[in-house]
N, C-alpha and C positions, 0 to 999 in steps of 0.2 A: 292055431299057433299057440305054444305055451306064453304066457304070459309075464314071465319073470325072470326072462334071459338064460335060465339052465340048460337051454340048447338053443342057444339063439341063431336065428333063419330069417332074421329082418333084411336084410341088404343080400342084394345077389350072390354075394359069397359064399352065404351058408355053410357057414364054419363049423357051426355046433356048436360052440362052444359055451361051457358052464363060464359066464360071466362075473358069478360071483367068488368062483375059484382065478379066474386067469381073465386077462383081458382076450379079447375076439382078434379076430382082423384091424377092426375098427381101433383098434387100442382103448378100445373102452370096457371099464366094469359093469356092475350092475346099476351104479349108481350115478345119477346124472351129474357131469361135469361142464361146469360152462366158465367163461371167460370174462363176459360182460355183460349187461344189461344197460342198454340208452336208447334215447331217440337219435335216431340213425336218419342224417338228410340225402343219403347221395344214395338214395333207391332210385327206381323208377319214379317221373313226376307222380301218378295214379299212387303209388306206395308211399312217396314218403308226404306228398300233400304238402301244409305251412308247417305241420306242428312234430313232423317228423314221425316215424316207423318204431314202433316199440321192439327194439331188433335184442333176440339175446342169442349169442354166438355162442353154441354147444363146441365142447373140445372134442378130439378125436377125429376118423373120418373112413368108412372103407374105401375111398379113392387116395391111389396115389401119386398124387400129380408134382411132377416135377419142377413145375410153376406157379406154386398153390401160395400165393400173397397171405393167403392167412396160415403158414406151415406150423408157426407157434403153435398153434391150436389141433392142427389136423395131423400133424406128423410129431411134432413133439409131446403132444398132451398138458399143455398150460391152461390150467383150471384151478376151479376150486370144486369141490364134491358138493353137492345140496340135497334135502329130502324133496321130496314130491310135493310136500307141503311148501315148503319154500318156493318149489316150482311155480307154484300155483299163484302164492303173493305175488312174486315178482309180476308176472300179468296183470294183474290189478293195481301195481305201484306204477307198472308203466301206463295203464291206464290214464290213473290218475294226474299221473306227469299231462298229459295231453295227447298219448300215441295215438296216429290215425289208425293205427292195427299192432297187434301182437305178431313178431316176425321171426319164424323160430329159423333160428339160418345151419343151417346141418344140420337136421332132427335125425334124418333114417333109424341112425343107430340107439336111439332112445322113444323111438314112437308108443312104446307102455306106458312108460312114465307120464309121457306129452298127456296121453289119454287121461288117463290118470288124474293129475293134475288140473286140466279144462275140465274131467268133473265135479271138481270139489270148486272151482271158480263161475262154471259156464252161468249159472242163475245171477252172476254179477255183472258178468264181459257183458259188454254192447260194441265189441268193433271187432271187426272181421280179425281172422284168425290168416296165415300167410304161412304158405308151409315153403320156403327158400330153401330146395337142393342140386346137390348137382347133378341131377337127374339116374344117377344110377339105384335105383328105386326097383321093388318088385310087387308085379301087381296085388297079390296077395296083403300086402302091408300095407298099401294104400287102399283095400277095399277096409283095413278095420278104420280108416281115420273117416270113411265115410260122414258125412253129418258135423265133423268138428271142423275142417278145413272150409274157410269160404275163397281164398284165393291158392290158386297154385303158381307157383313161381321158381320152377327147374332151370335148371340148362339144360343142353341138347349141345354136348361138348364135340363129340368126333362122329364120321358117318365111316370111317375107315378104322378098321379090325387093327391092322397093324400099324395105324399112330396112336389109339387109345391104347394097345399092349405097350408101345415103345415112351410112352409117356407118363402113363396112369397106372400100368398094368394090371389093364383090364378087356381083354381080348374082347369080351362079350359084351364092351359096352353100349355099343348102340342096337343088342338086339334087347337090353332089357330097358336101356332109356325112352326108344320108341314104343314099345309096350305100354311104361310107363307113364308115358304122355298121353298116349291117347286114354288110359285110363283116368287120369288127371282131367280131360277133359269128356269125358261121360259122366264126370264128376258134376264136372263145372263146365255144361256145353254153352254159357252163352255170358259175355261180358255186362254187369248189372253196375251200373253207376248211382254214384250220391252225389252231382255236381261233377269236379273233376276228381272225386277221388275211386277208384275202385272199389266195389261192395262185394262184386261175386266175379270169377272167371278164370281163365290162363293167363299169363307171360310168361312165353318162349326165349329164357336167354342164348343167346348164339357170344360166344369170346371167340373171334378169327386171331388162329396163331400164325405166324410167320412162316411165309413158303405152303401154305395150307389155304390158299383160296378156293382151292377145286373142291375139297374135301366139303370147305362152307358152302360153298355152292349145292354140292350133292345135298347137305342139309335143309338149303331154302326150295330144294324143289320139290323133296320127300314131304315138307311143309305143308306146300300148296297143295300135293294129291293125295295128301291123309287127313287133311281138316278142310272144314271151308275157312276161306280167306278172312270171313267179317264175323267168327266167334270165338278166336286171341288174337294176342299183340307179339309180336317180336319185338325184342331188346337184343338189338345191335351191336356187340361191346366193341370198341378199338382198342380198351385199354389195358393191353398185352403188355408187362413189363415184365422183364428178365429178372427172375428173383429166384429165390433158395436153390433147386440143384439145374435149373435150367442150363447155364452153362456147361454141363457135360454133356449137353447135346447143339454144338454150334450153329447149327441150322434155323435154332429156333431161339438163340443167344443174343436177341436184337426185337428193337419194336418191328411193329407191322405198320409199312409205307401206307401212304396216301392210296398208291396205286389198288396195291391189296383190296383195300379196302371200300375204294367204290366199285371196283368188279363184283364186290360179295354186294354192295348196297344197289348196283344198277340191277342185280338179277330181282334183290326186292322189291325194287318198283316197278321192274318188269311181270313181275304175278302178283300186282298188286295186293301186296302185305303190309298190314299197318304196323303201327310201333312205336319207336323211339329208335336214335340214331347217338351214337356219343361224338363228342370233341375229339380231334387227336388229343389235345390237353390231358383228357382222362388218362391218359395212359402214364401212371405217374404213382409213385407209392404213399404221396401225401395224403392219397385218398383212404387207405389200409387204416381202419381204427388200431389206435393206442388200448391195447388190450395191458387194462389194469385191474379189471375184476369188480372193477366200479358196479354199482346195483347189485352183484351176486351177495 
């Protein structure tokens, strides 16, 4: 793979495109744009621990999701531009802050830089590195981050072709997700702890959308007979809230009931899969960080 985004082929799109002339798919250039830098508590318990997730929320995004709580960022592009060097500080400030881990949350579209960057820091980092996307990933791109990632942490958004095009518009999404997962975890075949905080492994996020039980379902069973049960974790989510163009598809213009949502969690504990479960509470936008560019 080139290296410097002039034909860039990182995310399943494969656009081509010169980066440094025009943005991609992704709406991004060549150079890395991010929103914030903080310790982030409302990860998974294992991620965010007492002292919180050193999370820096990349701008841009090649998914296009209709219900995407961070849209500022992924569909409008609210950022600030940084060098690689900067990249690289910021990891070591949040270190220092006390993050239980560095949390790159939408990397895909800048994984050179990422690299990049943990080389000129990695002889300082001493806490796991969290690579947080939405799973639409191609294996290729996660074979260069080999050796820099210690935890993976995607989602595994749709199992159906025609809600991820009617949604996301990404017809192809769960043939390169599930790809990508299981290479996430050939990566990372087995959950390694420090206490209760995670050191090495998977977390499998699942967000159940509204009227989409069955879909979830198909997701927790391709789970159970693509991986073994007891080397990730599932994350649960309930907290579907109707935000930026959701509404022009009425269907899915409302939370996800009660009901919903222990049929998706009875099938989990029926192939016994471990994890984490949310509140209906979560489902709620107070939880969406204030993206003020703080740390960048």
């Amino acid at each position: 793979m080139n290296s410097n985004y002039s034909n860039c082929k990182l995310c399943p799109r494969q656009c081509g495109t010169n980066r440094s002339i025009t943005a991609g798919v992704c709406g991004s250039g060549d150079k890395v744009k991010a929103a914030k830098a903080c310790l982030h508590y409302w990860e998974e318990p294992p991620i965010s621990g007492k002292n919180g997730s050193g999370a820096v929320f990349f701008s841009g995004c090649s998914l296009k999701c209709c219900f995407c709580q961070n849209y500022q960022l992924s569909h409008d592009g609210f950022g600030r531009e940084i060098t690689t060097e900067r990249l690289g500080n910021i990891f070591l400030e949040l270190q220092e802050q006390g993050a239980e881990n560095i949390n790159l949350v939408n990397p895909t579209h800048y994984v050179y830089s990422i690299i990049k960057a943990l080389d000129m820091v990695k002889h300082k980092l001493n806490i796991p590195v969290v690579y947080n996307s939405g799973g639409y990933d191609r294996v290729e791109t996660l074979r260069l981050l080999k050796g820099y990632i210690d935890i993976y942490l995607p989602d595994l958004k749709y199992f159906s072709s025609d809600l991820s095009k009617k949604y996301s518009q990404t017809p192809d999404y769960f043939e390169y997700a599930s790809k990508a997962i299981l290479e996430m975890h050939n990566q990372q075949p087995e959950l390694m702890w420090n206490g209760n905080l995670l050191q090495k492994g998977l977390i499998i996020r699942h967000l159940i959308l509204p009227g989409c039980r069955h879909d979830s379902i198909k997701i927790i069973k391709w789970l159970s007979e693509n991986l073994p049960v007891d080397s990730f974790l599932l994350s649960l989510m309930s907290q579907y809230t109707p935000t930026y163009n959701s509404s022009k598809f009425p269907e899915i213009n409302r939370k996800v009931t009660t009901f919903e949502y222990n049929s998706v969690l009875d099938q989990v504990i029926k192939l016994n899969i471990n994890g984490y479960t949310q509140d209906k509470k979560s489902a709620s936008l107070k939880y969406t960080p204030d993206f003020n560019l703080n740390g960048i």
